[in-house]
Z-matrix of the N, CA and C atoms (Angstrom, degrees):
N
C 1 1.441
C 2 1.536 1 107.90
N 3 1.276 2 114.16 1 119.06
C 4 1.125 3 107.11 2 152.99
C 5 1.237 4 153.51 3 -54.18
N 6 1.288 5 135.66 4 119.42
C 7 1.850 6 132.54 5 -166.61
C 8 1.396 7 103.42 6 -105.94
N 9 1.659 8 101.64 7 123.40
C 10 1.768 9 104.76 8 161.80
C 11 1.627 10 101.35 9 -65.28
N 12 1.283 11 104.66 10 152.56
C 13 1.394 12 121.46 11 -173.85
C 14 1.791 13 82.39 12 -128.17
N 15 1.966 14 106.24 13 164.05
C 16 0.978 15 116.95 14 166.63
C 17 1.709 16 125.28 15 -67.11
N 18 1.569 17 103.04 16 -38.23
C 19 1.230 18 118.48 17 168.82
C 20 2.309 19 106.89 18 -32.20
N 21 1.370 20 96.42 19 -55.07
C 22 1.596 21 114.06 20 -175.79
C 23 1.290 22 113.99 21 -53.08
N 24 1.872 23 115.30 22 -40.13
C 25 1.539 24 116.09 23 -168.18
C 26 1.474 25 104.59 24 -90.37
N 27 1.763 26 108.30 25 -21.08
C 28 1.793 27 102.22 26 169.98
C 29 0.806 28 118.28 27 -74.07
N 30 1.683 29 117.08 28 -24.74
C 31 2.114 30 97.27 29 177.98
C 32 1.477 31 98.46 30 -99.70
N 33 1.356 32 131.93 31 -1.73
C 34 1.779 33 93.03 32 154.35
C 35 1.533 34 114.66 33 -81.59
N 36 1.705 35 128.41 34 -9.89
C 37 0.820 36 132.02 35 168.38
C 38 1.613 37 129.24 36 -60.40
N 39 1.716 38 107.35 37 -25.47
C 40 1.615 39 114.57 38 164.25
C 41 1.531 40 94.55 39 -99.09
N 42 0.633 41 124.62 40 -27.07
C 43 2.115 42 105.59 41 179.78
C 44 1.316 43 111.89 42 -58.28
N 45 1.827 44 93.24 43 -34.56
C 46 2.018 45 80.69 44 -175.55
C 47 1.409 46 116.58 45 -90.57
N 48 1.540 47 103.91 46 -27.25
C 49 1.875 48 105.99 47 171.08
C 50 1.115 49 108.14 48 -71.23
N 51 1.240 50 130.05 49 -15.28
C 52 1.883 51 132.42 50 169.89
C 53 1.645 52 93.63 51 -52.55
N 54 1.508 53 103.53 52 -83.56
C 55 1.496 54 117.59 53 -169.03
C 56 1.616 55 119.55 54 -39.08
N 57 1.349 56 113.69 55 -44.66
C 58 1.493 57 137.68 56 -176.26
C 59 2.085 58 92.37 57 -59.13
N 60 1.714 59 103.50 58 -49.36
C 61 1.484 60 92.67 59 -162.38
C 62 1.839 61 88.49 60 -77.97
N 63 1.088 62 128.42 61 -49.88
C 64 1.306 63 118.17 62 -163.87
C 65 1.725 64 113.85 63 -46.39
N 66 1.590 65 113.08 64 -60.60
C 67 1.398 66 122.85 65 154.83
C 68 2.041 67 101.93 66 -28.41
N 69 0.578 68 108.63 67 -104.18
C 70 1.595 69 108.33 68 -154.83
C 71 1.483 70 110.58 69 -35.76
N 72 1.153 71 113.97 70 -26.95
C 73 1.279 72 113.42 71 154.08
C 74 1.513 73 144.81 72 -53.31
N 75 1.683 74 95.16 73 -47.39
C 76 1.219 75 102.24 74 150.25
C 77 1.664 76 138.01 75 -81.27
N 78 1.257 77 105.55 76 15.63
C 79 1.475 78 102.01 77 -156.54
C 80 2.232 79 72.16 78 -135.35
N 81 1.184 80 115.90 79 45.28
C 82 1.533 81 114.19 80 -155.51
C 83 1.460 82 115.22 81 -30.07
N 84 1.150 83 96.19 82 106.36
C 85 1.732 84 116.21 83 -170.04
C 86 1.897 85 106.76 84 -96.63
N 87 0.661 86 111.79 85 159.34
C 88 1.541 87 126.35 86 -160.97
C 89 1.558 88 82.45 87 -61.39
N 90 1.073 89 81.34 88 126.72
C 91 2.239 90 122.22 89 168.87
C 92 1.804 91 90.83 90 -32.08
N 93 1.586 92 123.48 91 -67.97
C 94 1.484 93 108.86 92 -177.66
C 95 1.368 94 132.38 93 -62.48
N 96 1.166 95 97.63 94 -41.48
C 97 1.794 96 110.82 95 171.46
C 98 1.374 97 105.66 96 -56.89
N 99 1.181 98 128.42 97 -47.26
C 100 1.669 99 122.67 98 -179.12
C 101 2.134 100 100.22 99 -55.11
N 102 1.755 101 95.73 100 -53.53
C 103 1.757 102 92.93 101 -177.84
C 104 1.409 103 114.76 102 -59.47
N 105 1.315 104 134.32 103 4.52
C 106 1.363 105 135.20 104 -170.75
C 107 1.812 106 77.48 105 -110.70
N 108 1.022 107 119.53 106 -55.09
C 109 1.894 108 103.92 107 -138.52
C 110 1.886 109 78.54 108 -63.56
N 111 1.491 110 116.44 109 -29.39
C 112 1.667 111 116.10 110 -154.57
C 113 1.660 112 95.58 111 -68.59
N 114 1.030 113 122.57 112 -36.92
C 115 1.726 114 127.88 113 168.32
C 116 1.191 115 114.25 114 -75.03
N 117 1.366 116 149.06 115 -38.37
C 118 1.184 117 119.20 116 154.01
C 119 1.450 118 132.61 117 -58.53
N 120 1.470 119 108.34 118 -28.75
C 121 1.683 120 117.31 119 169.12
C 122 1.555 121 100.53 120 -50.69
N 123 1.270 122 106.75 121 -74.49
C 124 1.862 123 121.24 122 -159.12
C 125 1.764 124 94.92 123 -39.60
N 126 1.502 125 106.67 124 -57.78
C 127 1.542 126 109.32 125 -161.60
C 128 1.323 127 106.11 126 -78.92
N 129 1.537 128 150.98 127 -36.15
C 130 1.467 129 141.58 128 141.25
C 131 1.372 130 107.38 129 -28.87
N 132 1.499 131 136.63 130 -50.04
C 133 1.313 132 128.32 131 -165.08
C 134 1.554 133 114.81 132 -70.97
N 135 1.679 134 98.16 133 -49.99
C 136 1.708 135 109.01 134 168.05
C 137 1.457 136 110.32 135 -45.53
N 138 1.408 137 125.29 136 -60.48
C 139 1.711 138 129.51 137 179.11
C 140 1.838 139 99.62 138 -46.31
N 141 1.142 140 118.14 139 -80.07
C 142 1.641 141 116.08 140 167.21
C 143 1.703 142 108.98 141 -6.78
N 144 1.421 143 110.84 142 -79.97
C 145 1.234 144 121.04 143 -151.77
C 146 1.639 145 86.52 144 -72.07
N 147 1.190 146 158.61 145 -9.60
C 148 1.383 147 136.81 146 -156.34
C 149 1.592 148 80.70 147 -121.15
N 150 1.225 149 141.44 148 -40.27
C 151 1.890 150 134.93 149 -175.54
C 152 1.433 151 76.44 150 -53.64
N 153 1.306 152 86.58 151 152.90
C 154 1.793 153 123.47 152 172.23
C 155 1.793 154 98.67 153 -100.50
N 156 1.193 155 83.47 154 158.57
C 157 1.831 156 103.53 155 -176.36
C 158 1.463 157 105.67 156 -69.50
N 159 1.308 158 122.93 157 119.48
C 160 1.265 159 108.77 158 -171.99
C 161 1.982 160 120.95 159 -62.97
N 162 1.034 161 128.20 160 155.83
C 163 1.333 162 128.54 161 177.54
C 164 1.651 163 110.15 162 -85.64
N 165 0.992 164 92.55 163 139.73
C 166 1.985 165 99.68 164 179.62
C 167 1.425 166 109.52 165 -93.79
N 168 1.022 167 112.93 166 130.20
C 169 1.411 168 150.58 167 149.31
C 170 1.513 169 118.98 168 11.58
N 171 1.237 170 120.54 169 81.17
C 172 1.954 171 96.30 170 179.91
C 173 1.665 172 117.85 171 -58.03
N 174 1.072 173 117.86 172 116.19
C 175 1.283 174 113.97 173 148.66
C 176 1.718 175 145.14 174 -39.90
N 177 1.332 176 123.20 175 90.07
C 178 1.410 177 136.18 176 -163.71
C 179 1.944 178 98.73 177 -57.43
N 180 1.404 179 109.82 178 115.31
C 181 1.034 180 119.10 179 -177.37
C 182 2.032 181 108.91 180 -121.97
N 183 1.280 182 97.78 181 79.61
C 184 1.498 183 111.39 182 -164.34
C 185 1.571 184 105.27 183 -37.76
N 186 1.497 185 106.29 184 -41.53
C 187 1.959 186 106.44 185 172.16
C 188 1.254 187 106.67 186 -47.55
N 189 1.257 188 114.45 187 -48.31
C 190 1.725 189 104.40 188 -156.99
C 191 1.457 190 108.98 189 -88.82
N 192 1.610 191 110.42 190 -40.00
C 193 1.332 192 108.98 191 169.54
C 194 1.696 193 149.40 192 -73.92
N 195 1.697 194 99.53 193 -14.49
C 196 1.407 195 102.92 194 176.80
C 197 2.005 196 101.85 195 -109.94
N 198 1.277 197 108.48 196 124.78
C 199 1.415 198 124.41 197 -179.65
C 200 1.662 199 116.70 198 -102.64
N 201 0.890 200 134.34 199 124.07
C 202 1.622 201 137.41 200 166.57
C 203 1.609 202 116.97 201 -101.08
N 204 1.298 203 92.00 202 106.44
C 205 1.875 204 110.09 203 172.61
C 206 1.802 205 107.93 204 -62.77
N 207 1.219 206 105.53 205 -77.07
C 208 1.517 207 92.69 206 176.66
C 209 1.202 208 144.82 207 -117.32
N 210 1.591 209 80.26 208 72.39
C 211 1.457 210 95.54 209 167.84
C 212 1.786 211 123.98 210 -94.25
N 213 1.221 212 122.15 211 145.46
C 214 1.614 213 84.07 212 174.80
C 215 1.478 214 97.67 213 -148.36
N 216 1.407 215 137.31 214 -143.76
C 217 1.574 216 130.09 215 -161.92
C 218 1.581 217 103.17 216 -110.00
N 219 1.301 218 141.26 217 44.82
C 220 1.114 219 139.07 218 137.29
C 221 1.081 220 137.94 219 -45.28
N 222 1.800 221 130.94 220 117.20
C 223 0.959 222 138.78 221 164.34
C 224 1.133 223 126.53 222 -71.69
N 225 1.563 224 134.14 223 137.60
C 226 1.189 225 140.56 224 177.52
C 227 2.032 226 101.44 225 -96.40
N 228 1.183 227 124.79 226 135.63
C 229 1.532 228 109.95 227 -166.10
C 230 2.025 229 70.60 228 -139.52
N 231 1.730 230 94.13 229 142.28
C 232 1.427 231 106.90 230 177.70
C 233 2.101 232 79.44 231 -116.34
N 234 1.958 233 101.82 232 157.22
C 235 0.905 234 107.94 233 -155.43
C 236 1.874 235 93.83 234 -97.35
N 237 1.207 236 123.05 235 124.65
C 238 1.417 237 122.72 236 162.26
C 239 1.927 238 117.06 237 -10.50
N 240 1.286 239 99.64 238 115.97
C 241 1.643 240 90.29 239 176.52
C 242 1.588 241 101.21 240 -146.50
């Protein structure tokens, strides 16, 4: 199964304040609103770049992981009938 990691929700979190700042730019949106969308970009991007890469998943491999101490080579023998 796959796990969202935070790393995952910050870069759709700069893709969309990317797009949001590029749009208002082009669509020339008031001089402050552009300096707000440019600070949420910078500071979403900084959070991005400082999360660590998330680590993947060990895979549960019941052979390797479950062990039996006492068990040993005993036969069970049912009696002729």
């Amino acid at each position: 199964m796959l796990q969202t990691s935070m790393k995952n929700y910050l870069s759709n979190a700069v893709e969309a304040s990317g797009v949001a700042l590029i749009t208002g730019i082009e669509e020339r949106r008031d001089l402050r609103q552009l300096g707000d969308l440019w600070r949420h970009y910078t500071g979403l991007r900084a959070m991005y770049d400082a999360e660590p890469d998330p680590q993947p998943e060990e895979m549960w491999d019941p052979d390797y992981n479950i062990s039996f101490s006492n068990i040993d080579d005993t036969v069970i023998k049912f009696p002729d009938t």
